[in-house]
N, C-alpha and C positions, 0 to 999 in steps of 0.2 A: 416333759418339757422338750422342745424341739432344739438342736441346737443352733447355737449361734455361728452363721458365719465367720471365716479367720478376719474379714473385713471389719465385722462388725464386733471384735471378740478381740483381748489384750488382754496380757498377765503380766503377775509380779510374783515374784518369788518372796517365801518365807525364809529370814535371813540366819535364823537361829532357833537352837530349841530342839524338841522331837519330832518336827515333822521339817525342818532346815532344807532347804534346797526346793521344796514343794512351790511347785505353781497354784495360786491361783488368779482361774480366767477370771476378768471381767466385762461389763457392755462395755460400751461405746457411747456414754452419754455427756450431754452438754455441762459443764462446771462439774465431773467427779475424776479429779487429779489423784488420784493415790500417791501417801507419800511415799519419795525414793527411797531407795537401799538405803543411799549416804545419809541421810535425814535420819529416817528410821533406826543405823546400826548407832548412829548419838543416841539417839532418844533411848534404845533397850538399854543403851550401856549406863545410863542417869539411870535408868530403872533397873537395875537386875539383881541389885538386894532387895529391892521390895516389891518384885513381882511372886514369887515363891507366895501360893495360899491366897493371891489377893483376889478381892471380888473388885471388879471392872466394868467400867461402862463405855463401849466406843458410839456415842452420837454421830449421827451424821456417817453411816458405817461404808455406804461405798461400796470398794473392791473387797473392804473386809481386811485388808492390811494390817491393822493397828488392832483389832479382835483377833484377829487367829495366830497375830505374833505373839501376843500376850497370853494367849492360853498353850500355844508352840512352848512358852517360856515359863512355867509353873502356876499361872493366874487358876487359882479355882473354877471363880465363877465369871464371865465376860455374857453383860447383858451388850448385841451389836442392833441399834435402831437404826433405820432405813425406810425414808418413804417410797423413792421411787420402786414400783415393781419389776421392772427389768434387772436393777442392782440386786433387790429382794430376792428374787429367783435365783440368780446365778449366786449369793451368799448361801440360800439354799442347798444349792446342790456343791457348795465348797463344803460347805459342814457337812455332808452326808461322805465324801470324798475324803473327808479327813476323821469322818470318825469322834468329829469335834463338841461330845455328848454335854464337855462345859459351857460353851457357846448358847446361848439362845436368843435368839431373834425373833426382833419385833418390825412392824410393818402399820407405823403412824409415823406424825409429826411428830421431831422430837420435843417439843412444846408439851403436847400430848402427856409423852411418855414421863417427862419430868412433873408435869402435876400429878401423876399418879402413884408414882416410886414412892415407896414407902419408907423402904432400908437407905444409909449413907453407904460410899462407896469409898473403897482405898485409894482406885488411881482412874481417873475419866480421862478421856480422849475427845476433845474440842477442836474437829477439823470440818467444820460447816463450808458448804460453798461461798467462794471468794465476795461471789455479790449479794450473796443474801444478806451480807453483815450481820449475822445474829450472834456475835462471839458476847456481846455485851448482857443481852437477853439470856443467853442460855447462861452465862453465870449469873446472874441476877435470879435466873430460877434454881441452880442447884444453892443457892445460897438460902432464898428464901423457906423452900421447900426442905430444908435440915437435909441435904444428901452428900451434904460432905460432914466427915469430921477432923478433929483439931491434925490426926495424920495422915489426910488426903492431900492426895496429889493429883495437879490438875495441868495435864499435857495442851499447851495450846498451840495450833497453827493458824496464820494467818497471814496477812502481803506485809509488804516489811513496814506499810506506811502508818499502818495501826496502832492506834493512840493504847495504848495500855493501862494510863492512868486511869484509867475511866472504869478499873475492875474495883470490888466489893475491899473494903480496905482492909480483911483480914486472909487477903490473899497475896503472898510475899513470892516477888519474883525468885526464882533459887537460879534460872539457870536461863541463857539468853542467849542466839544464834540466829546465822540471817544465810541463807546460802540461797544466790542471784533474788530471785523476787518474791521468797519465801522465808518469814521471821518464822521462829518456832521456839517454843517459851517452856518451861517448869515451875510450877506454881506449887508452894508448899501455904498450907494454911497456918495461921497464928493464934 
C-alpha cells in the first residue's frame, strides 16, 4: 500500500490499555470525525468493568478508534466494519501495526454486516456519519436481527439535536453527555 501523504494522512492516539499512547494514522475523508480523547477517555471509563473478555462490534469503524481502544483495553473479540476503502486500508495496516490478532475487519455496508451476524454482542459502537442519519436504522437492525442481548451495551454518538426517543423501547438510556456539537449516549438493554 503506498503511503499516504502528511496532508492527506491524521492520527489519534490510543488513550489506554496495552498499546496506550500509540498512534493511529488515518485518511482524510469527507464525514469520518474520529471521536476525541475527551469523549473517548468518558466513554472507556462507563466501560472499563465490562470491557475485560467482551465481544464487540465498532460500525461505522473509521480511524478505528473506538475498535482498537476496546481491544487496547481487554475486549476479546472487536468485529471493526468499514465501507470506505481508503479507511479500510489504513484500519488494515493499524491492525497489522498493532499486532491486533482480536480485531477483524469487514469491508461492506454496515446494513450488510448486520443482516448477516449471527452471534449477539456485549458492547456495539454506533458512530455512523453525521448525515447519513442511520443511528435509527442500525438499531432497528441490531434489534430485530437478535444481536444484542438482555447485557448489552450500546455506545451511541450523534449531533446533539438527535431525537433519541425514536430508539427500540427496550433500550434504556444509562448514561447521557453532550460536549459542543456532539451528544454521546450508553445504552443498556432491558
Amino acid at each position: 500500500m503506498a503511503k499516504l501523504s502528511k496532508s492527506t494522512r491524521q492520527s489519534v492516539r490510543i488513550i489506554g490499555g496495552q498499546w496506550r499512547g500509540r498512534r493511529l494514522a488515518f485518511p482524510v475523508i469527507e464525514g469520518l470525525r474520529p471521536t476525541p480523547d475527551r469523549i473517548r477517555e468518558t466513554l472507556f471509563n462507563w466501560l472499563q468493568a465490562y470491557l475485560p473478555g467482551a465481544v464487540c462490534i465498532d460500525l461505522f469503524s473509521g480511524s478505528g478508534a473506538l475498535g482498537f481502544e476496546a481491544a487496547s483495553r481487554g475486549a476479546e473479540k472487536v468485529d471493526m466494519v468499514e465501507l470506505d476503502l481508503q479507511a479500510y486500508k489504513q484500519l488494515q495496516a493499524n491492525k497489522t501495526m498493532l499486532a491486533a490478532e482480536q480485531c477483524t475487519l469487514f469491508r461492506q455496508p454496515a446494513q450488510q454486516f448486520l443482516n448477516q451476524a449471527s452471534k449477539p454482542y456485549d458492547i456495539v459502537f454506533l458512530d455512523p456519519p453525521f448525515d447519513a442519519n442511520l443511528w435509527n436504522e442500525m438499531a432497528d437492525l441490531l434489534t430485530r436481527n437478535n444481536l444484542l442481548h438482555p447485557k448489552s451495551l450500546v455506545y451511541l454518538e450523534c449531533n446533539k439535536y438527535h431525537n433519541l426517543e425514536q430508539f427500540p423501547d427496550n433500550w434504556h438510556l444509562i448514561k447521557d453527555k453532550q460536549a459542543g456539537d456532539v451528544r454521546y449516549c450508553l445504552f443498556a438493554m432491558q
